[in-house]
N, C-alpha and C positions, 0 to 999 in steps of 0.2 A: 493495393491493399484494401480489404473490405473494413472501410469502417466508420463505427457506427454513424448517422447522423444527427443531427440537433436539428431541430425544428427554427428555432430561432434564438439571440441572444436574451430573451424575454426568458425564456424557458430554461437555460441555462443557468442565468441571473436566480431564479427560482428559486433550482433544484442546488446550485450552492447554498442560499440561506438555509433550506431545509439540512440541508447537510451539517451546517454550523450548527442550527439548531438541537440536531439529535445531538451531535459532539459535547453541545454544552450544556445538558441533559445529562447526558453521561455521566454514572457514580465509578466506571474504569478510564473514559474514554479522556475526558478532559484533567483528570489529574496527572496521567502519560502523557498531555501535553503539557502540560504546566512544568513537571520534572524537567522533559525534555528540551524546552527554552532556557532552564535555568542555567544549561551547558555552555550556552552564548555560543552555536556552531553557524560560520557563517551561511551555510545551506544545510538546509533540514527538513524531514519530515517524516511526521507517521504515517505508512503507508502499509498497500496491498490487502493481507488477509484483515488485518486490524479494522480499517475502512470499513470493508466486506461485511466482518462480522457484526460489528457495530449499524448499519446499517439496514441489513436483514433480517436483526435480532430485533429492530426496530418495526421495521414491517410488519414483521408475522408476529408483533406483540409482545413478544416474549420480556418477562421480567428481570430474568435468570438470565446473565451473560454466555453464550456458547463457548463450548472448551477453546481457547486460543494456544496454541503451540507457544507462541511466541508474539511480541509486539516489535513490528519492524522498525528500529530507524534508522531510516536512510539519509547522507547526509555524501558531500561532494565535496573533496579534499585535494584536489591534485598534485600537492606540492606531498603528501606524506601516504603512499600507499603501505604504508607494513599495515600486518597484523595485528602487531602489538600497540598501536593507535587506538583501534577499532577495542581494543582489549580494554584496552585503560579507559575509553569514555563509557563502555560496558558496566564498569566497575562502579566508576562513578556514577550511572543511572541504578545501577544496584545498592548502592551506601543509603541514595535517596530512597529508592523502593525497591525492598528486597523481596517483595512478596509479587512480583513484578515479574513477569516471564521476557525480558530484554535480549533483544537481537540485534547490534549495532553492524551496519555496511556499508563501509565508503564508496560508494558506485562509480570513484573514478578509479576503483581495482578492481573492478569485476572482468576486466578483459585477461586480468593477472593468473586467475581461478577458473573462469567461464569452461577453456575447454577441457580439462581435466575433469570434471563436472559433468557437462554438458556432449560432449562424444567433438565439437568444431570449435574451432576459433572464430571472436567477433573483435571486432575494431574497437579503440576506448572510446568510453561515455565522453561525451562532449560540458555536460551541466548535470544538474539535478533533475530540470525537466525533459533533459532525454536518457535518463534513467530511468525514470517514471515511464513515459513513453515505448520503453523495449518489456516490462514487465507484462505476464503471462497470458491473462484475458485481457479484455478492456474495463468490465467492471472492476477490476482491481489493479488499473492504471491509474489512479490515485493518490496523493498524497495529501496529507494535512500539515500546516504546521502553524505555530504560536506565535502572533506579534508582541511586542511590549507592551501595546497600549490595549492587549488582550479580542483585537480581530483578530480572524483565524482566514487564513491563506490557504486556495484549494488549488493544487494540480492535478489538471484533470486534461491531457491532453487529448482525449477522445471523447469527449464531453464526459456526462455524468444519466445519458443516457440509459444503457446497461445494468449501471449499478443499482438507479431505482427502479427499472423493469425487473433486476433481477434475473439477468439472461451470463450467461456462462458463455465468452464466445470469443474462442482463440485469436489473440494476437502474433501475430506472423511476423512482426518486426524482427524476435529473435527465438520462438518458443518452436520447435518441429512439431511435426503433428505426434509424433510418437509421443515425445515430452505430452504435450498435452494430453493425446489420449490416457496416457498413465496418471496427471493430475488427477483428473476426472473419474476415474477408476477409484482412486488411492482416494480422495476429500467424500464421495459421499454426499453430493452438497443436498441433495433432494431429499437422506435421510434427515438432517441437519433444518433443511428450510423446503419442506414441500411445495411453496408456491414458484419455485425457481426453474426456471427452462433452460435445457444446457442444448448448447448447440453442436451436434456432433462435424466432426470430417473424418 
């Protein structure tokens, strides 16, 4: 698997503060987390495009938050994969903030959905962090999430590399290159954030 490297745990070390720092910055980024602790889920996080945008948005300056589909949270339940789980904690991040574009996903069903979806079948998530880990690029293999004594926890299995280069650059764990190529099509990221390099295959 190509992927990316860290120079060293210095830099690592870094580029998480930096990370915490934009988050707690953030007049969307950090009140999504605040909500989303108040859930008391015992694995969690906000992740993928949310990171992404927050992030980027942060780079290239921008005041104005970029359109977000949706805020993902990802969150690892094994003991209860229905729907209707994933429905009801929706609701309740909705009671709290309805003005909140909420996306709730227990990544230990995603092997439940995956290939109906997805054209194959994959094995189930193991954790949190390897649900993170199968997600589409690697700059947006990331998650965030909220402690009580208000650190903030980064999973970033492929370091955090990418996301501040700002490079687009398929994850093969579980993403085909079709899937990808179509991401990349369909997102636009360079209309979006012109400094950004996407990596074709």
């Amino acid at each position: 698997m190509d992927v990316p490297t860290v120079d060293s745990h210095l830099q690592t070390s870094q580029l998480t503060t930096r990370l915490a720092t934009i988050a707690r910055e953030s007049t969307w980024f950090w009140p999504a987390l605040v909500a989303a602790r108040t859930l008391n889920l015992p694995s969690w996080c906000i992740g993928a495009g949310a990171v992404r945008n927050l992030v980027w948005d942060s780079l290239h300056g921008y005041q104005t938050p970029s359109l977000l589909p949706d805020i993902d949270v990802a969150h690892f339940n094994a003991t209860d994969l229905s729907t209707e789980r994933d429905a009801e904690i929706q609701c309740r991040l909705n009671d709290l903030d309805p003005f909140v574009p909420w996306e709730v996903t227990n990544q230990a069903a995603v092997h439940v959905w995956f290939e109906s979806t997805f054209g194959h079948p994959v094995a189930p998530l193991e954790s949190l962090q390897d649900a993170v880990a199968s997600w589409p690029e690697f700059a947006t293999s990331v998650g965030v999430s909220l402690r009580d004594d208000d650190s903030i926890d980064v999973i970033a299995p492929y370091g955090l590399d990418d996301l501040f280069a700002m490079i687009v650059r398929r994850n093969p764990a579980r993403v085909s290159i079709d899937t990808y190529r179509k991401r990349v099509a369909q997102k636009q990221y360079q209309k979006r954030w012109p400094h950004v390099c996407v990596v074709p295959c």
